[in-house]
C-alpha positions in Angstrom: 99.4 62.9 155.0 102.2 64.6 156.7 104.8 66.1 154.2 107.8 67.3 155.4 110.0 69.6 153.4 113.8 70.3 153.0 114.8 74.0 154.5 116.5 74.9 151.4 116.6 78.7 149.2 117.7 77.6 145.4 117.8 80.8 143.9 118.9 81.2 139.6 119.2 83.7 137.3 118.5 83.4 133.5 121.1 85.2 131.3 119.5 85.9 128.2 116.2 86.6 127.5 114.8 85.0 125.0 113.6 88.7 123.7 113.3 92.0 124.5 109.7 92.2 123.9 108.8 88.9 125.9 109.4 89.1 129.4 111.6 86.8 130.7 112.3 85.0 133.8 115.2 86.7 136.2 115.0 84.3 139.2 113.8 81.4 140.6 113.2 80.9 144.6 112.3 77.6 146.5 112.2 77.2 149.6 110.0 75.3 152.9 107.7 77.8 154.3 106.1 75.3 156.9 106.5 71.6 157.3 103.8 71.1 154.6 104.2 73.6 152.0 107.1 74.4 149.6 107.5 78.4 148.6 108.4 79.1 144.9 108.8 82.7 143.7 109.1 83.8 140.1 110.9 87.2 139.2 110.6 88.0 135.8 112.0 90.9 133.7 108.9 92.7 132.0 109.1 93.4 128.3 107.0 95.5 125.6 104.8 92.3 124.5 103.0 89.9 126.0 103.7 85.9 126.8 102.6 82.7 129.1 104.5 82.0 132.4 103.9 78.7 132.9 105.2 76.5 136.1 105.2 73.2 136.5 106.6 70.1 138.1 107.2 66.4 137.7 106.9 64.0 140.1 109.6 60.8 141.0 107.5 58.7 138.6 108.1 61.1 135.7 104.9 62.8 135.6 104.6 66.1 134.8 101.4 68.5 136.3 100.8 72.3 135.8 101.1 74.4 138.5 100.7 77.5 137.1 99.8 79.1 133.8 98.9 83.0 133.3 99.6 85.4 130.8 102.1 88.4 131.6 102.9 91.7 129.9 104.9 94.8 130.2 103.4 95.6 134.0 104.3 92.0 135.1 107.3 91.2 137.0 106.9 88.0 139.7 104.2 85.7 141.4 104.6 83.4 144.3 102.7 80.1 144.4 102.4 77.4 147.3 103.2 73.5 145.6 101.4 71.0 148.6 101.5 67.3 148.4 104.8 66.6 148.1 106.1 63.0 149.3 109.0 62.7 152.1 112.1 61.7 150.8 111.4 62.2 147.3 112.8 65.0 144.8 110.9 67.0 142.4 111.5 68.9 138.8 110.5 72.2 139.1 110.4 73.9 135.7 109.0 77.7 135.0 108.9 78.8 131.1 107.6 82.4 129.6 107.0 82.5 126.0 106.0 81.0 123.1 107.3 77.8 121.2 109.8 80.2 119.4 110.4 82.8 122.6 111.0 80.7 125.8 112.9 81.3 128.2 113.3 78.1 130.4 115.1 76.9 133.8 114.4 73.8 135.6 115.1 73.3 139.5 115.2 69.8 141.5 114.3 70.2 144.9 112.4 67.7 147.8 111.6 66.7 150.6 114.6 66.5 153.4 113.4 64.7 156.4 112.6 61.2 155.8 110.4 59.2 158.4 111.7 55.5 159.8 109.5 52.8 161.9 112.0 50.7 163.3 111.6 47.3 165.7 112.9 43.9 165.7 112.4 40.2 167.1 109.0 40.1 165.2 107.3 37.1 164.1 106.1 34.4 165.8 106.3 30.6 164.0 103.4 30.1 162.1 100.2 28.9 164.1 101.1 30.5 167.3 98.7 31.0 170.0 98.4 34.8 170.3 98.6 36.8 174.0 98.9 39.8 175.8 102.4 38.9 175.9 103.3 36.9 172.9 102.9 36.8 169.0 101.9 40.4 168.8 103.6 41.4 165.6 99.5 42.3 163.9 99.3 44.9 166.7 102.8 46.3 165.9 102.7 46.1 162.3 99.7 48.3 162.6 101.2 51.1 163.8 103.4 51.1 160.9 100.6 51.0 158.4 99.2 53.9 160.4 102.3 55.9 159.9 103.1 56.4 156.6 107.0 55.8 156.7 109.4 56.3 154.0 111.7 52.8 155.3 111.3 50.6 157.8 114.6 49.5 159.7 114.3 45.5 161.1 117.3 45.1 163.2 117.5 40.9 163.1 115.1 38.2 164.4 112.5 38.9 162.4 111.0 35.5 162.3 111.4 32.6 164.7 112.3 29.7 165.4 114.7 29.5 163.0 114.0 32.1 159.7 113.1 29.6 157.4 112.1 30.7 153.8 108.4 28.9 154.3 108.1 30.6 157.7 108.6 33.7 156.3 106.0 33.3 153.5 103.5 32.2 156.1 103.8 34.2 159.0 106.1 37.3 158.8 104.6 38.0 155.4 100.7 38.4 156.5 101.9 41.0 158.8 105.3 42.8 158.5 105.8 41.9 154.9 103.3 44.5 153.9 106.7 46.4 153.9 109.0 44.2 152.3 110.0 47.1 150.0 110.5 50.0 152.2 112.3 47.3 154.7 116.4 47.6 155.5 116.6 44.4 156.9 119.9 43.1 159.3 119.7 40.0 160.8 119.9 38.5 163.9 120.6 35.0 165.7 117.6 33.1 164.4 118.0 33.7 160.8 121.0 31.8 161.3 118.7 29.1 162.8 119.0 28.2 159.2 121.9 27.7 157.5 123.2 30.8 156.0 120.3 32.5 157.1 119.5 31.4 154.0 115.9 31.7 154.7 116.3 35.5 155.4 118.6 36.5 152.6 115.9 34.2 149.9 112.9 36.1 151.1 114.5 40.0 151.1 116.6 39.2 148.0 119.2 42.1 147.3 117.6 44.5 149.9 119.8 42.3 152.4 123.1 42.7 150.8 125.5 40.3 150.0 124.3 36.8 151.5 128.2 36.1 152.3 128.2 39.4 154.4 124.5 40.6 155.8 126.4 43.9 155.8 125.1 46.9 153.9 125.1 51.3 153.2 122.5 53.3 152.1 121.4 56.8 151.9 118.3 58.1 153.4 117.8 61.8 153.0 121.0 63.4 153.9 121.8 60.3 156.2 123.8 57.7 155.8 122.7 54.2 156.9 124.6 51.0 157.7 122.8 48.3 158.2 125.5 45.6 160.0 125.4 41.8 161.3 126.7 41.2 164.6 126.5 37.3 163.9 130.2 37.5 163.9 130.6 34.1 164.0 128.8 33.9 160.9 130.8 36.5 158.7 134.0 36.4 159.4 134.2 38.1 163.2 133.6 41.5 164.4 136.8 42.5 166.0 139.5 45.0 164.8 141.0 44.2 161.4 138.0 41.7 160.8 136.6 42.3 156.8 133.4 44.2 158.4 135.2 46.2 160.3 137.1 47.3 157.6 134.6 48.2 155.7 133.0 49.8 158.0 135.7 52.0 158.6 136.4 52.4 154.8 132.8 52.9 154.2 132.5 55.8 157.0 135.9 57.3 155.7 134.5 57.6 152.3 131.5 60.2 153.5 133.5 62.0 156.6 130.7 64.8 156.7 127.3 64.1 157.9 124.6 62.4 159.9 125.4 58.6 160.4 123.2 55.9 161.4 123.6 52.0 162.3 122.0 49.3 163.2 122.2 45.3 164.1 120.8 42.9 165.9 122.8 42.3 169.5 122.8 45.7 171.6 126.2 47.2 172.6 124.7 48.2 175.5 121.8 46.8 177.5 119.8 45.8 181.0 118.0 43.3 179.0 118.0 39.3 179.7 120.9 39.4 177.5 122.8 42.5 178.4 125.3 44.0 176.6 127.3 42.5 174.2 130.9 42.9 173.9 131.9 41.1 170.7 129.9 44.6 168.9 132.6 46.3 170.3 134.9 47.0 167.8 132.2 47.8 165.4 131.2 50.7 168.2 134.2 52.2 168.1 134.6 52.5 164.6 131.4 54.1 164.2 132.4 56.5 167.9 135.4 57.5 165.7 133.9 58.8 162.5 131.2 60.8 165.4 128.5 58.4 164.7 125.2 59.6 165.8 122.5 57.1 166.7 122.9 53.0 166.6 119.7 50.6 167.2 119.3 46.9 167.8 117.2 44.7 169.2 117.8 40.8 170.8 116.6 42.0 174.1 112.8 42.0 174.2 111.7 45.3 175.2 112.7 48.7 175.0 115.2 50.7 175.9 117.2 54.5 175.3 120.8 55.2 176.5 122.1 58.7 176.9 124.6 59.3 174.5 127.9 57.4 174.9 131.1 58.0 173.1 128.7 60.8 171.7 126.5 58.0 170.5 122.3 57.9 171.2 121.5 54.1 171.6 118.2 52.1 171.3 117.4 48.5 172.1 114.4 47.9 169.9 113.1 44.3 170.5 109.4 45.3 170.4 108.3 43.9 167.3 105.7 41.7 168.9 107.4 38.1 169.2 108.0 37.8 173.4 108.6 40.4 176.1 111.6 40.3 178.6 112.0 41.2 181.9 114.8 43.8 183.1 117.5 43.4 184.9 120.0 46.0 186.4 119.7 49.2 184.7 123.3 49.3 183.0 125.1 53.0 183.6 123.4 55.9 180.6 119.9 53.9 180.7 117.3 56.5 180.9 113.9 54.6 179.6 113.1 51.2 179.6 110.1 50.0 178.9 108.4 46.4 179.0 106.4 46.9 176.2 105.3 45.8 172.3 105.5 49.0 169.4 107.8 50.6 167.2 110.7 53.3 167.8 109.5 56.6 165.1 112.2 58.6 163.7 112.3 61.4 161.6 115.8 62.2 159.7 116.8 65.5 158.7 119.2 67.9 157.9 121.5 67.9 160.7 118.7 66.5 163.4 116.6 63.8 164.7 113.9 63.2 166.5 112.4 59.8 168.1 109.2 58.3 169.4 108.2 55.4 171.1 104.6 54.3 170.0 103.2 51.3 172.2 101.2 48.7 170.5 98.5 48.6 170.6 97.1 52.1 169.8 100.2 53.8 169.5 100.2 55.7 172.4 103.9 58.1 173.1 105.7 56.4 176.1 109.4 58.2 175.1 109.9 61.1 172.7 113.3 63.6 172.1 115.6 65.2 169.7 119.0 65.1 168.8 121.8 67.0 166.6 124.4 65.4 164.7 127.9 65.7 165.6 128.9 66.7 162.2 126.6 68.8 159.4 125.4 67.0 156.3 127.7 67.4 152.8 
């Protein structure tokens, strides 16, 4: 598995020894020597006697594993082990002791993983019982790709399952295929939830991992990005435009975190050459995001896929590849630089002040697009 590590030095200094003859720990250094391998350096003080170092660390669940145990005397003063396995996303208790039950001399260090890896693609499912073609019903194909990936979340910007989202469609279709990630899934909906009323359908079978039902609007954090998750059925929540309740709180929610990466998604593109096209009552909801330097913003709606160069300093995606129909394109709309008539899922990987993408076609999972970014503004 691929393990990707936050570039970080955490470096800390013990002020007492816990005696003169034990040796005792000076400094602690962590840090990512390679995508797959985390760095920790020991300094310790020697002293006249002799004592255990011992290292070890606990993983999200709670468990604890040694690393490291050896005994160290007078000519001692530092080792340097490798820790491997380590899961994206997650953060770790480092603790290093010397001494015995009476003479320790103890510091513990959280550290983890900083990129986070995202499968993202929408208008998914087909209704239960539908025939399956080159060209239709090919959510199996695409949901393989993301079982082949291990990714942290998964990111379903709206029509997820068609006709019309209901709860026993969702049970019985979306569920044998794309439900095998219900719990790393940020859902937003899209016009076919509402097929039932209240996309009630939608909001019964994610529960709380779609937000409030009245809303379908949402925040999280992934990494050292922050994640908005919004529903561009403005009819359905109260509108969209300026001084609507979603755009306030998308504005107050952006305000509160000013520093950082920022990422959103929804279900009708801002900007497409899709059967659709480009959909101006999202506008509002663009610019609020343009104004706090937003830095990438997916959707779906359009069947196929499609990358903009940045506009209003803002990387786009149209993401409607999730297996349920294709489209064909119309005129390419002004910053489209890739579009592609094709099933699969958009790859990203999240870090400290970066992205990167990649388009993996279904089946197979072959690259058709692939880039990297920067954030406009540094992580807090």
């Amino acid at each position: 598995m691929r393990v990707f590590l936050m570039a970080l030095a955490v470096v800390f200094a013990v002020s007492t020894p816990a005696s003169a003859a034990t040796p005792a720990i000076t400094a602690v250094h962590v840090a990512a020597e390679s995508d797959a391998v985390a760095r920790v350096a020991v300094s310790v003080a020697p002293g006249s006697g002799q004592a255990v170092l011992r290292v070890g660390l606990r993983d999200p669940s709670g468990t604890w594993r040694n690393l490291r145990a050896r005994r160290v005397g007078p000519r001692f003063t530092g080792l340097v082990l490798r820790v491997r396995g380590l899961r994206a996303g997650s953060s770790y208790l480092l603790r290093v002791a010397v001494g015995s039950r009476l003479r320790t001399s103890t510091r513990t260090v959280r550290f983890g993983t900083d990129a986070v890896r995202v499968a993202v693609a929408g208008d998914i499912s087909c209704p239960p019982g539908s025939a399956v073609s080159e060209i239709r019903c090919q959510s199996a194909a695409t949901a393989s790709l993301v079982a082949a990936g291990t990714y942290d979340r998964v990111l379903t910007p709206g029509d997820l399952q068609y006709a019309a989202g209901a709860f026993a469609d969702y049970q019985a279709a979306y569920a044998a295929t794309w439900g095998a990630f219900r719990d790393r899934t940020i859902p937003a909906p899209g016009n076919h939830e509402y097929g039932t009323p209240a996309a009630a359908g939608y909001f019964a079978y994610f529960g709380a991992r779609a937000g409030d039902p009245v809303r379908g609007y949402h925040a999280t954090d992934l990494g050292s990005w922050r994640v908005l998750a919004l529903n561009s059925n403005c009819a359905s929540v109260g509108g969209c435009e300026a001084g609507s309740s979603q755009e306030r709180w998308l504005r107050e929610t952006l305000a509160a975190r000013p520093d950082g990466c920022i990422l959103a998604f929804w279900h009708h593109p801002r900007f497409s050459s899709g059967r659709h096209g480009s959909q101006a009552q999202v506008t509002a909801l663009w610019d609020a995001l343009a104004a706090a330097s937003a830095d990438v913003v997916l959707a779906g709606h359009d069947h196929m896929y499609e990358r903009f160069a940045p506009i209003d300093g803002i990387r786009s995606f149209v993401v409607g590849t999730g297996g349920y129909s294709l489209y064909a394109f119309g005129p390419a709309q002004p910053g489209s630089l890739v579009r592609l008539p094709v099933f699969g899922i958009l790859e990203l990987t999240l870090r400290r002040g970066t992205y990167a993408w990649r388009f993996l076609e279904a089946p197979g999972g072959a690259v058709r697009d692939a880039g990297r970014g920067r954030c406009a503004t540094l992580p807090a």
